[in-house]
LUMSEVEX-160119 format. One record per residue: residue number from 1; z, x, y of N, C-alpha, C in turn; residue in one letter. Coordinates in steps of 0.2 Angstrom, whole numbers. Atoms other than C-alpha are relative to their C-alpha. Last residue first. Layout:
    i   n.pz   n.px   n.py  ca.pz  ca.px  ca.py   c.pz   c.px   c.py  aa
  NUM      Z      X      Y      Z      X      Y      Z      X      Y   a
...
***
This chain:
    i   n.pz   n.px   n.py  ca.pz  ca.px  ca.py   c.pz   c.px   c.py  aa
  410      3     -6     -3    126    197    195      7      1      5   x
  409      0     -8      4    134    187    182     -2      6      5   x
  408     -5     -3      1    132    173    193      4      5     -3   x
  407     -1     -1     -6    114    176    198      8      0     -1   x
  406      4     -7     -2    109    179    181      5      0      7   x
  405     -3     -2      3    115    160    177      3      8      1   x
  404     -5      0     -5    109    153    191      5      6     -5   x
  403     -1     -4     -8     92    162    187      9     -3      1   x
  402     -1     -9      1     94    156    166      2      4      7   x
  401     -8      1      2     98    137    171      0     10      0   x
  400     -4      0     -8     81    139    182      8      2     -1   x
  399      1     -9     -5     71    147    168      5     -1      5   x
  398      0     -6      3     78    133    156      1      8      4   x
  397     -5      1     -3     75    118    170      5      7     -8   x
  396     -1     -3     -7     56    124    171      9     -1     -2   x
  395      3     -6     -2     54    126    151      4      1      7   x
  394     -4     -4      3     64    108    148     -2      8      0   x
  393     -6      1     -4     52    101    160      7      3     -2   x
  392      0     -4     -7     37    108    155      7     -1      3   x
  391     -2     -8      4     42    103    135     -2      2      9   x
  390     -8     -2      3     47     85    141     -2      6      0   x
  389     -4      1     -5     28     84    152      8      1     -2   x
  388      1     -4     -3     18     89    137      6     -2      8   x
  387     -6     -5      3     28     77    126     -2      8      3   x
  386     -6     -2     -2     23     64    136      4      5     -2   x
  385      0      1     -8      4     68    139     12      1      0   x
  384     -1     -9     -4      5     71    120      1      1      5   x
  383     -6     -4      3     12     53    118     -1     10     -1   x
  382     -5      0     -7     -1     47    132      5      1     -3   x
  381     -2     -4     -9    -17     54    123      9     -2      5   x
  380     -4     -4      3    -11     45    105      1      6      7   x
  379     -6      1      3    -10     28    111      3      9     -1   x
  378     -3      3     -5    -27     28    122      8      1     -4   x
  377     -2     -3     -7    -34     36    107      4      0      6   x
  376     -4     -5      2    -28     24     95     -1      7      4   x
  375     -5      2      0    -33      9    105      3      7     -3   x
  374      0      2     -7    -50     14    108     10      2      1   x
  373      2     -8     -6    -53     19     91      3     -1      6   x
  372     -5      1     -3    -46      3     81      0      6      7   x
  371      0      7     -2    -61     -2     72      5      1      7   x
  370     -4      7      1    -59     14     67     -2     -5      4   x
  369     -7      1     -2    -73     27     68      2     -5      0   x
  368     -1      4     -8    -87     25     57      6      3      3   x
  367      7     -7     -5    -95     35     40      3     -4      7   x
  366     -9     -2     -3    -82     21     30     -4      6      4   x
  365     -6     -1      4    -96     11     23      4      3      5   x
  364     -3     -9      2   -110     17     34      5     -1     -5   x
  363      6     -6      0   -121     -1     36      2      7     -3   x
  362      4      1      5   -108    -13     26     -6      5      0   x
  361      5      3     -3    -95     -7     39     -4      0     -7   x
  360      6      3      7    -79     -1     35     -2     -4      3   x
  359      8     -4     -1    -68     12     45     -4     -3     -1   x
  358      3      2     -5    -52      1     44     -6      3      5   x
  357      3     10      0    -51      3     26     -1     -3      8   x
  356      8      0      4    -49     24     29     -3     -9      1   x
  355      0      3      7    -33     21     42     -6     -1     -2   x
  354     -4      6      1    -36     33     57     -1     -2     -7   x
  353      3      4      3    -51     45     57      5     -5      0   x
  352      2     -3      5    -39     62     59     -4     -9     -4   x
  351      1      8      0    -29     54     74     -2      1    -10   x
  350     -6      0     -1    -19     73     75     -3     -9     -2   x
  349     -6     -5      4    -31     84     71      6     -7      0   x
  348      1      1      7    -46     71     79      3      5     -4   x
  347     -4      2      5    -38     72     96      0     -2     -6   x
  346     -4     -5      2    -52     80    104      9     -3     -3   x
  345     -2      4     -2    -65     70     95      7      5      4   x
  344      4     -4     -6    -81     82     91      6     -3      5   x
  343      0     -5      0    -75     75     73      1      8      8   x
  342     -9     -2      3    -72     58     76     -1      7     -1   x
  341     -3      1     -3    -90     57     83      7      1      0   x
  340      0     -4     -5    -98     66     72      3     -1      4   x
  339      2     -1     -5    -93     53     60     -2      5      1   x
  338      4      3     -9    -85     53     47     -2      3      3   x
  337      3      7      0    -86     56     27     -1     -3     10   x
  336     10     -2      1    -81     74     25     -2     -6      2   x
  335      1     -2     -3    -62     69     30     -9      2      1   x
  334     -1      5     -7    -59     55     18     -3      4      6   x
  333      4     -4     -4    -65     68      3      0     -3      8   x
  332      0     -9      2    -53     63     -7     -3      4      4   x
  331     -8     -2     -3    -53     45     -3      1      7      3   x
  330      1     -1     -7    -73     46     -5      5      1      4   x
  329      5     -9     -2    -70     53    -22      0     -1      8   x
  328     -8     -5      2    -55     38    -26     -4      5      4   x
  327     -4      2     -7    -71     24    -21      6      6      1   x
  326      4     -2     -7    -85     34    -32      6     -2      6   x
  325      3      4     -3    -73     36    -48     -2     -2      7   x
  324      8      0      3    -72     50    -56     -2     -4      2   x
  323      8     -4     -1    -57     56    -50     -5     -1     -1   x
  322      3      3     -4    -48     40    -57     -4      5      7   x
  321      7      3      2    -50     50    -73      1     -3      9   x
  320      5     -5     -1    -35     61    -67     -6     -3      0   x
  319      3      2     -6    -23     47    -68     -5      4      3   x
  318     -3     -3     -5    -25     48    -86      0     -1      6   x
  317      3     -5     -4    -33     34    -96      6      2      5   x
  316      7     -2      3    -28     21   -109     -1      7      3   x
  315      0     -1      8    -12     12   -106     -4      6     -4   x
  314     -7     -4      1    -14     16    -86      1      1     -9   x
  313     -6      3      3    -30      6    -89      4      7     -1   x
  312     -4     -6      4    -47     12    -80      8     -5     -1   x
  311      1     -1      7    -61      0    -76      4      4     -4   x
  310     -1     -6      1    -60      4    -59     -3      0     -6   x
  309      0     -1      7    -58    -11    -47     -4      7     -4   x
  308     -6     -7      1    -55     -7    -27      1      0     -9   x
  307      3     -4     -1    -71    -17    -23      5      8     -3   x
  306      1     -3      7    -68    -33    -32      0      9      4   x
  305     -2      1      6    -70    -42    -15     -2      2     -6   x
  304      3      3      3    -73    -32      0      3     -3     -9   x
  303      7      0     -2    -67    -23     13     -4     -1     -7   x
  302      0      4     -5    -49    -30     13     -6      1      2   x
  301      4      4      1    -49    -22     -6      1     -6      7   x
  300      9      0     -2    -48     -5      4      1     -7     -4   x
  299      4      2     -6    -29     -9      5     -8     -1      3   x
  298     -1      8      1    -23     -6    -11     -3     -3      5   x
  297     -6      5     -5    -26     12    -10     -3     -7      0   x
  296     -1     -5     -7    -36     17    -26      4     -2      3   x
  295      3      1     -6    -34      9    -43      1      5      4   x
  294     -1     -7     -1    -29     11    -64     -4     -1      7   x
  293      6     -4     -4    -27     -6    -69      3      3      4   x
  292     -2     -6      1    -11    -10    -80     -7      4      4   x
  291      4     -1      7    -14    -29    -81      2      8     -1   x
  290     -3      2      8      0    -30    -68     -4      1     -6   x
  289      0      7      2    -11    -18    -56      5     -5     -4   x
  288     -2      3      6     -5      2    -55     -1     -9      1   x
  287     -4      7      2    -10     10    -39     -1     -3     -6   x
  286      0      3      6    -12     28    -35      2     -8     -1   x
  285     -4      6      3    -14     31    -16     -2      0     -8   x
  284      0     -4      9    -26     51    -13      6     -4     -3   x
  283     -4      7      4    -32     47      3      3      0     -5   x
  282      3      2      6    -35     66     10      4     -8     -1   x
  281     -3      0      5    -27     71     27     -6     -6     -6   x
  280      5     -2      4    -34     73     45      0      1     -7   x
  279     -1     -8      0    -16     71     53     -7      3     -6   x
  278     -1     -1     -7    -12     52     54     -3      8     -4   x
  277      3      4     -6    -16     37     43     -1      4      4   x
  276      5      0      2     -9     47     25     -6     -1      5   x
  275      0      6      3      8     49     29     -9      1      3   x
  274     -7      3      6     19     65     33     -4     -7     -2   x
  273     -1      7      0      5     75     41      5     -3     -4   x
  272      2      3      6     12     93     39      0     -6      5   x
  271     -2      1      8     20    101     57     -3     -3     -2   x
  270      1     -4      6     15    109     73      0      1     -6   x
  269     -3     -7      0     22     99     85      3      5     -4   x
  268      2     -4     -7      9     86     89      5      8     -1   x
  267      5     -1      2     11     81     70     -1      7      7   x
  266     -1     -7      7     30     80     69     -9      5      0   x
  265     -2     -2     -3     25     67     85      4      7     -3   x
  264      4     -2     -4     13     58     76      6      5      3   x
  263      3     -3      4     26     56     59     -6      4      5   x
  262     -4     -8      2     40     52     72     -5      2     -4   x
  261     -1     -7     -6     30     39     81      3      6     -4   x
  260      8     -3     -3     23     33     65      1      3      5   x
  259      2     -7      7     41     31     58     -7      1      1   x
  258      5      3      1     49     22     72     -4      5     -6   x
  257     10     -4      2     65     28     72     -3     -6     -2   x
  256      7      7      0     82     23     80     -4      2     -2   x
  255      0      1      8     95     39     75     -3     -8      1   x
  254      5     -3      1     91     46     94     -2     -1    -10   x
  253     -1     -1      8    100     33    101     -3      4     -3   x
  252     -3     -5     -3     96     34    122      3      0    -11   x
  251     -7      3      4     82     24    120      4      6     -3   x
  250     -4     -1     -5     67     32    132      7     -3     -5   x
  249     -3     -8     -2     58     36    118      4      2      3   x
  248     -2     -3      6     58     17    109      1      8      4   x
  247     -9      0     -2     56     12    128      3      1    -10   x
  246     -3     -1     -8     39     20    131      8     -1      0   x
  245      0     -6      1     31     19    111      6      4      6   x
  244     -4      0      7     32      2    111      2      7      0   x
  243     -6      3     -2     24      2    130      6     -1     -6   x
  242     -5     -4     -6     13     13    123      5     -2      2   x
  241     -3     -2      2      9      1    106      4      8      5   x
  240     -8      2      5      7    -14    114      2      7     -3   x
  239     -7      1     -5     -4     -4    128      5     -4     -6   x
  238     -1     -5     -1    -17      1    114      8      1      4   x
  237     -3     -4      6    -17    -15    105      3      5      3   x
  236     -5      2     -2    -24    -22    121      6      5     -4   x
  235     -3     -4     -1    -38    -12    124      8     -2     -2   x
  234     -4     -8      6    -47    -18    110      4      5      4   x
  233      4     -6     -3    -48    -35    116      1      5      1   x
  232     -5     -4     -7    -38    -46    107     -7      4      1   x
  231      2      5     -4    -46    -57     90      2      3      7   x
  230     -6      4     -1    -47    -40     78     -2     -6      6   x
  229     -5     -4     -5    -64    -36     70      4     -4      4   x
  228     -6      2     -2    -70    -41     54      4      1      4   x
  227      6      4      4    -87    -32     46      8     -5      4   x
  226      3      3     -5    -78    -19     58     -5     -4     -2   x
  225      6     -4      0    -64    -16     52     -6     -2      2   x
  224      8      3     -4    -47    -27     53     -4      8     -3   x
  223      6     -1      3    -29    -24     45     -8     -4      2   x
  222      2      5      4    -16    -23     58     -7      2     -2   x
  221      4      2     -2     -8     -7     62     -3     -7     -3   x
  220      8     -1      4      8     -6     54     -4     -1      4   x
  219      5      4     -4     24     -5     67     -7      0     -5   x
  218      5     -3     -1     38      4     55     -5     -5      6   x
  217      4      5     -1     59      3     56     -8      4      2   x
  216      6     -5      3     75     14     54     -8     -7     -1   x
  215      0     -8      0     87      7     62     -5      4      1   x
  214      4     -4      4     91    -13     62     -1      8      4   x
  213     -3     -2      4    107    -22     68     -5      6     -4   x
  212     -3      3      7    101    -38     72      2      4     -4   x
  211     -4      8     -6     99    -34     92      4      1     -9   x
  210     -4     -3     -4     89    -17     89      6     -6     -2   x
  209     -3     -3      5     77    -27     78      6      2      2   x
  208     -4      5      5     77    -40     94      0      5     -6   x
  207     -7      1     -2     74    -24    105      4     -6     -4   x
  206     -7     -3      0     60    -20     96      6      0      1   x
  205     -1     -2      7     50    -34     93      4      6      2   x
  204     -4      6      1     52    -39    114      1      1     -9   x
  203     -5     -5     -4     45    -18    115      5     -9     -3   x
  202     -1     -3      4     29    -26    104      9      5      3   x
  201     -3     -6     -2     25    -40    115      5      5     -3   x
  200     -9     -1     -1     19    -53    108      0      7     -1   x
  199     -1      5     -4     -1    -55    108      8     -3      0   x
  198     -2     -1     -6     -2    -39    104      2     -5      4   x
  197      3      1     -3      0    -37     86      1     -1      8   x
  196      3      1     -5      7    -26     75     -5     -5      3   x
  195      7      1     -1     13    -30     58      0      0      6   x
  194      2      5     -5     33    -23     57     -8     -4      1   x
  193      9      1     -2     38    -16     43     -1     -7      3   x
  192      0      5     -2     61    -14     43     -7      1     -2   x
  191      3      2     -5     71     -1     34     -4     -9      0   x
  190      3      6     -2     83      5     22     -4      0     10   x
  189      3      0     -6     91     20     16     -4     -6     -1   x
  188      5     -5     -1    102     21      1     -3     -4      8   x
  187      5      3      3    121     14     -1     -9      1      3   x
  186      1     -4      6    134     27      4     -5     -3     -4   x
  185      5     -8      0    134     21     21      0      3     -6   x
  184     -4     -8      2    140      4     13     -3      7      4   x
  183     -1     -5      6    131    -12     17      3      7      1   x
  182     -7      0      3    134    -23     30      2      1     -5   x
  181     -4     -4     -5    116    -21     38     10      2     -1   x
  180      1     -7      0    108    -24     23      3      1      4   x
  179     -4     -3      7    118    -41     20     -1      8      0   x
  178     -5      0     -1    110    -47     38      5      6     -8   x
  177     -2     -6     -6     95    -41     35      9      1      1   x
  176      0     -5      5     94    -53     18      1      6      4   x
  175     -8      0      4    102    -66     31     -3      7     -4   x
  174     -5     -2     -2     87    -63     41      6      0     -3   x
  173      2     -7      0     73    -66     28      6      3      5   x
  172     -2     -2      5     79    -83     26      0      7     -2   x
  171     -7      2      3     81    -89     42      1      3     -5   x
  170     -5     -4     -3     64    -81     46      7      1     -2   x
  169     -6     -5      4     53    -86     35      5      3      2   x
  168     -3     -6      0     44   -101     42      4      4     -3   x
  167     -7     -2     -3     35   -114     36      3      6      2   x
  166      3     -2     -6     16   -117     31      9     -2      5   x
  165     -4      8     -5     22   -127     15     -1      3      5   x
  164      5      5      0     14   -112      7      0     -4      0   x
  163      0      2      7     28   -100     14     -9     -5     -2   x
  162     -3      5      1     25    -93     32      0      0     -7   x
  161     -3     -3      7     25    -75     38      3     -6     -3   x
  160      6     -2      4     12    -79     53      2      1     -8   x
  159      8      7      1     17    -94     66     -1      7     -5   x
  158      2      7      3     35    -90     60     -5     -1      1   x
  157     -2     -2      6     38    -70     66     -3     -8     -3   x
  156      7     -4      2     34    -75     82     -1      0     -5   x
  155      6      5     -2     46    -89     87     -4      4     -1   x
  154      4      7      3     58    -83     74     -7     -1      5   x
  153     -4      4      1     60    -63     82     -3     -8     -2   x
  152     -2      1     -9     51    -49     78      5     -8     -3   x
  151      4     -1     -7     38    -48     63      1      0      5   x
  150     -4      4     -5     51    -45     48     -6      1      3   x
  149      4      3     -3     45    -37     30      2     -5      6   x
  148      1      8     -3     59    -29     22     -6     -2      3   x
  147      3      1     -4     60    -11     14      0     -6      2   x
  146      5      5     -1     70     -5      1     -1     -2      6   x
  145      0      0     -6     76     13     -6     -5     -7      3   x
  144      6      1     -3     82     13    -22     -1     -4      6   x
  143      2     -3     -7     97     22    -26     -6      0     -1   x
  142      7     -4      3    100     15    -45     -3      5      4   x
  141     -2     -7      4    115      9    -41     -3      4     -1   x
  140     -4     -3     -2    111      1    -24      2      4     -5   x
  139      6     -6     -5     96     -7    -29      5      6      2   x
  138      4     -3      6    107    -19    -43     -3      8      3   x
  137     -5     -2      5    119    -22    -29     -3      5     -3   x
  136     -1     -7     -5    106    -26    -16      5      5     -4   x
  135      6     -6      2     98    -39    -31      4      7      5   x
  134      0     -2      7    117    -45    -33     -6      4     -1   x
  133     -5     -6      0    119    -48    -13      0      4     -8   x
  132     -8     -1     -2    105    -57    -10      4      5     -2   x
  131     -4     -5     -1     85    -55     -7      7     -3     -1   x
  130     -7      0      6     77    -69    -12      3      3      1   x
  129     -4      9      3     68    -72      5      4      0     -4   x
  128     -8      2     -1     67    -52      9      2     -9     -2   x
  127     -1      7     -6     48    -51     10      7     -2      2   x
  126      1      7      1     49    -35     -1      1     -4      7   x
  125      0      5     -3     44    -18     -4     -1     -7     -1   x
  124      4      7      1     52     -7    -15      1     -1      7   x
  123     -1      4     -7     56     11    -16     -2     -6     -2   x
  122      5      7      0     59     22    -33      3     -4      6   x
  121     -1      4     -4     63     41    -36     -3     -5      0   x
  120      4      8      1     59     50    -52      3     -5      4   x
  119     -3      3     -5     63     70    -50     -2     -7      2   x
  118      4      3     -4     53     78    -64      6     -6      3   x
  117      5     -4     -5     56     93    -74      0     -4      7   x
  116     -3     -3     -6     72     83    -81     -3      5      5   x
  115     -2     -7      1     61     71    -87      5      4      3   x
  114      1     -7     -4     63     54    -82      0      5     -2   x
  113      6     -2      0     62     39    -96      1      9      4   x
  112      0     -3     10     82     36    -98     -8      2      0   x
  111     -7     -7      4     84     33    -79     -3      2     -4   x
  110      0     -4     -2     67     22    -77      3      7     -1   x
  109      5     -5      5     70     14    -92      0      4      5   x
  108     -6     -6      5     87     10    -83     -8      1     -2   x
  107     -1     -6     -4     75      4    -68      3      2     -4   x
  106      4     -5     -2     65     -8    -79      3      6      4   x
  105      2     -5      5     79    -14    -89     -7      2      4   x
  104     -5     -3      4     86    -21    -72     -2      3     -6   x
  103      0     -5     -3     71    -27    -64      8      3     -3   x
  102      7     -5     -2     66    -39    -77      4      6      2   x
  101     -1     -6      9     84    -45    -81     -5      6      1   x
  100     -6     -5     -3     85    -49    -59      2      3     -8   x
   99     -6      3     -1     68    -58    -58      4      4      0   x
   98     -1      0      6     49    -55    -59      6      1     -1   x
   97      0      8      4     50    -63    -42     -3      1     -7   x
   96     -5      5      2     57    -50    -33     -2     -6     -5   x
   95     -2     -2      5     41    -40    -31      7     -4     -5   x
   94     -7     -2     -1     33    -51    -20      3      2     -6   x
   93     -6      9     -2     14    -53    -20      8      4      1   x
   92      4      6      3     17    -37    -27     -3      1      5   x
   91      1      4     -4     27    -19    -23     -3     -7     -3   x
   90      1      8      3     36     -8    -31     -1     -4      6   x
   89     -2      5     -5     35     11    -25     -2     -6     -4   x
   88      3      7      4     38     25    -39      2     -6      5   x
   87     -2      6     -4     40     42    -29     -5     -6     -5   x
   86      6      4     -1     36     59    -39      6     -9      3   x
   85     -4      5     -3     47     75    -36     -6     -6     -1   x
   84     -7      1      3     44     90    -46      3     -3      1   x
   83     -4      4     -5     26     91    -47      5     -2      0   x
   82     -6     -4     -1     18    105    -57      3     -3      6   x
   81      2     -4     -5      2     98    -61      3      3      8   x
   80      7     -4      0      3     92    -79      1      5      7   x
   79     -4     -7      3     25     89    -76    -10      4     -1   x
   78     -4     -5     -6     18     75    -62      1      8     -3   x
   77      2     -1     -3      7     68    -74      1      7      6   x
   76      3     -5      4     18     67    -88     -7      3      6   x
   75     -5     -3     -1     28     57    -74     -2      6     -4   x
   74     -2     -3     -9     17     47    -67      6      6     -5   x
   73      7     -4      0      9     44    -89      2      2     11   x
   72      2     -5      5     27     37    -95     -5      4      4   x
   71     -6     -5      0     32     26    -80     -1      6     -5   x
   70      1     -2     -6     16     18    -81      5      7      2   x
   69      4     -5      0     17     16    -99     -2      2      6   x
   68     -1     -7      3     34      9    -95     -5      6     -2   x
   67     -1     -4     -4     26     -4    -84      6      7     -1   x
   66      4     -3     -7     13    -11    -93      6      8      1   x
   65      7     -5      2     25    -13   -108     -3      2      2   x
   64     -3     -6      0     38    -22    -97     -3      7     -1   x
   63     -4      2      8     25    -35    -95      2     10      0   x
   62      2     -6      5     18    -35    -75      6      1     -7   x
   61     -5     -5      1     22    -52    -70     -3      7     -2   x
   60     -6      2     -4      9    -65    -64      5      7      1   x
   59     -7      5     -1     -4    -59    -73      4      2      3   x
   58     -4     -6      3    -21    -54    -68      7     -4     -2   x
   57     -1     -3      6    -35    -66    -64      4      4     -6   x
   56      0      8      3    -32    -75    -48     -2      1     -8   x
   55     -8      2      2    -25    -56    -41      0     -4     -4   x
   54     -1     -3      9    -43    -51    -42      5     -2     -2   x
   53     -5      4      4    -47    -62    -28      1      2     -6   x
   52     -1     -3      9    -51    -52    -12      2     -6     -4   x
   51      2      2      2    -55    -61      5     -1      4     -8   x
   50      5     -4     -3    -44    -54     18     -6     -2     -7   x
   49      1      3     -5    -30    -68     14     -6      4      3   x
   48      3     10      1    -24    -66     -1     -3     -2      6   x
   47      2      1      7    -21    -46     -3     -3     -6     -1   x
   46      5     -3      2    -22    -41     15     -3     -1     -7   x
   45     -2     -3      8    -10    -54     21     -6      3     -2   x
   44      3     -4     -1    -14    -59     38      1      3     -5   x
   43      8      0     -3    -10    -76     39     -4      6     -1   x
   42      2     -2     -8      6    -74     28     -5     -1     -1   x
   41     10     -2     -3      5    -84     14      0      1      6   x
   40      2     -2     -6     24    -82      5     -9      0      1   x
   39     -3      6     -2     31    -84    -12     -1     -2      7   x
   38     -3     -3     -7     18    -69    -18      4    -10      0   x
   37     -1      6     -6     10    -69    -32      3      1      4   x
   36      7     -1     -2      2    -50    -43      3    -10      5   x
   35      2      7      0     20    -45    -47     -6     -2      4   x
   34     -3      2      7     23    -28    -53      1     -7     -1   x
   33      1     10     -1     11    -23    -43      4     -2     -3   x
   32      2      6      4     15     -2    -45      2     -8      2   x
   31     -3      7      0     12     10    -32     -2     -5     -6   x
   30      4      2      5     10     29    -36      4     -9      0   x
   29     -5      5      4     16     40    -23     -4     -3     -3   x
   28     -7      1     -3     10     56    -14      5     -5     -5   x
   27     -3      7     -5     -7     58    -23      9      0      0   x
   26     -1      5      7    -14     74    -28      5     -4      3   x
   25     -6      2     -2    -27     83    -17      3     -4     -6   x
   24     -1      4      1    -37     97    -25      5     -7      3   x
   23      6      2      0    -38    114    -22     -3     -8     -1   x
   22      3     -1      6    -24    117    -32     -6     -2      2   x
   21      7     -3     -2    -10    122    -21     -3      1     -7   x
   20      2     -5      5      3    110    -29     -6      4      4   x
   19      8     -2      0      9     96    -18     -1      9     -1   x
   18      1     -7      0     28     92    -19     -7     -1     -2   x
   17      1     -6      5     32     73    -20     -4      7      2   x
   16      7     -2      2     40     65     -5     -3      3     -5   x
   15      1      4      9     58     58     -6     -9      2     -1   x
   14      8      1      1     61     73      8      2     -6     -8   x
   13      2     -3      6     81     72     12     -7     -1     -1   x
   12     -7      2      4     84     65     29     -5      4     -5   x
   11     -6     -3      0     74     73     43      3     -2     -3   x
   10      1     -7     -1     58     62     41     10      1      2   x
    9      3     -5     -9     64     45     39     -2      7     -4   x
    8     -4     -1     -4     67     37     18     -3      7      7   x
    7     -3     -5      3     52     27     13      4      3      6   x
    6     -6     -2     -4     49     11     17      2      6     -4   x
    5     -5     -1      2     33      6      5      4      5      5   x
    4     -5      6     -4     19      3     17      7     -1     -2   x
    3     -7      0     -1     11     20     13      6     -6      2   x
    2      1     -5     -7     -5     14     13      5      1      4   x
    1      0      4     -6      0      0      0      0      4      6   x
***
């Protein structure tokens, strides 16, 4: 899910898996579906709602079966190619709703499966509606780290994250915040995914997170491209997310985070992409279907129906075969594939082509700049802009502290 699984901030412990120089890229984390429904139809839903329908085929639940041979082959995987941390994200439809035995001998298998080569951490994300106290329990032994779904406050949030009764999620989904938030500090890291859009003010989303008690929290781009482009005018985006950007930095907490700003602004100063959107980096998503289909990032199927299918079965094939397949090669090679214009870009190190799915055009495939160009330029010019302006300023009041300094001593 293009990293959409909440994984824990930069600066705390890395849950990232270790990447092998091997001339090769090998993927970060490996998402399993482990329920192909959802309790929920948001409007904007990539899986049900962008015009895909594999899901209307597969089953409902992924069968233990599946998901211990998945368990099995990430993890003999990892030991093939000398990886010594791997991340198992749960996502659906909603993962919750293969129920509370379910996930319970799926995560002891977890335990009792692991090598001791290999470091076997697990995130989920959910809608939070089921959410109570005995699944947060369950998550808390295990230390898995979960992520919620919120879009700001009810009167936002409700025209898009409804049920299929066309109702709102909010009430329901804030109690499950509520119960995170009065949780243990010794129980794991959590957060929030926000879906971006313009037409509410992305600073009035923060401040209500702020308000309910949340921390660590992400703003997704919305999913559009250019066989589908977004309903705003493409500057707008840009300003929701500077002014997001404006009073997230100026917040005097420095344990708030947004996780794209901190992964852009790790980028601007000198360090590894941390997430797959930003930093001219290879695609390199594993996903696991309920039947046990072997896939790319989940999110290329918003550009076309069937398109993310493989023919490959976790029971059957390594994860190495999905190298073979035309959609995984273009991942791999995400960079060789654009423009000249994105290349010739001067913050093309740091934008690196944006999200691949929102490349896509039926003339070039994914040979485009995003859908969202405008806006991510605009976005990303004015947080170098700010972090050029902090480092002159902390340089000039440096040289100045040093003269009084000199000058007392003197």
């Amino acid at each position: 899910m293009r990293d959409r699984a909440f994984r824990r901030p930069s600066g705390e412990e890395d849950s990232f898996p270790e990447r092998r120089s091997t001339g090769i890229a090998l993927p970060v984390s490996c998402i399993l579906k482990i329920s192909s429904r959802c309790n929920l139809d948001c409007t904007y839903c990539y899986i049900y709602n962008k015009g895909d329908t594999t899901h209307l085929t597969r089953p409902r639940v992924m069968s233990l079966e599946v998901a211990r041979a998945a368990i099995r082959e990430i993890t003999e995987y990892a030991s093939r190619n000398g990886i010594t941390e791997a991340v198992v994200a749960l996502h659906g439809g909603e993962p919750l709703l293969v129920g509370k035995p379910w996930m319970t001998r799926f995560l002891d298998d977890v335990r009792r499966m692991a090598p001791a080569d290999v470091r076997l951490s697990v995130t989920l994300q959910s809608n939070g509606v089921l959410m109570d106290a005995d699944w947060l329990s369950l998550f808390a032994s295990h230390g898995v780290q979960v992520g919620v779904s919120l879009d700001g406050p009810a009167v936002w949030n409700d025209r898009h994250r409804v049920n299929h009764q066309g109702k709102g999620s909010y009430s329901r989904v804030r109690k499950a915040i509520d119960l995170l938030v009065t949780q243990g500090a010794e129980s794991p890291p959590w957060g929030i995914l926000v879906v971006a859009d313009p037409r509410f003010p992305g600073t009035e989303v923060f401040r209500h997170l702020l308000d309910i008690g949340v921390r660590n929290m992400d703003f997704l781009w919305p999913d559009y491209h250019h066989e589908e482009g977004p309903p705003w005018n493409a500057d707008l985006l840009g300003k929701y997310y500077i002014d997001l950007f404006d009073e997230w930095y100026g917040n005097a907490d420095p344990g708030v985070r947004i996780r794209w700003f901190e992964a852009l602004l790790h980028l601007i100063l000198g360090g590894e992409s941390q997430i797959s959107a930003l930093g001219a980096q290879p695609v390199t998503d594993v996903v696991v279907e309920t039947d046990g289909s072997l896939e790319p990032l989940d999110m290329l199927r918003i550009c076309g129906d069937g398109m993310t299918l493989t023919g490959l079965d976790v029971r059957r094939h390594p994860i190495e075969r999905l190298r073979e397949t035309e959609l995984y090669r273009m991942g791999l090679r995400n960079q060789e594939i654009l423009p000249n214009d994105c290349l010739r870009c001067p913050v093309y190190g740091l934008c690196g082509g944006g999200e691949m799915p929102h490349r896509w055009s039926k003339k070039n495939a994914f040979s485009n700049p995003s859908v969202h160009c405008e806006s991510l330029l605009a976005v990303i010019e004015h947080i170098v802009g700010t972090v050029r302006k902090e480092m002159a300023f902390h340089a000039v009041t440096s040289r100045s502290n040093n003269a009084v300094a000199q000058s007392i001593s003197g």
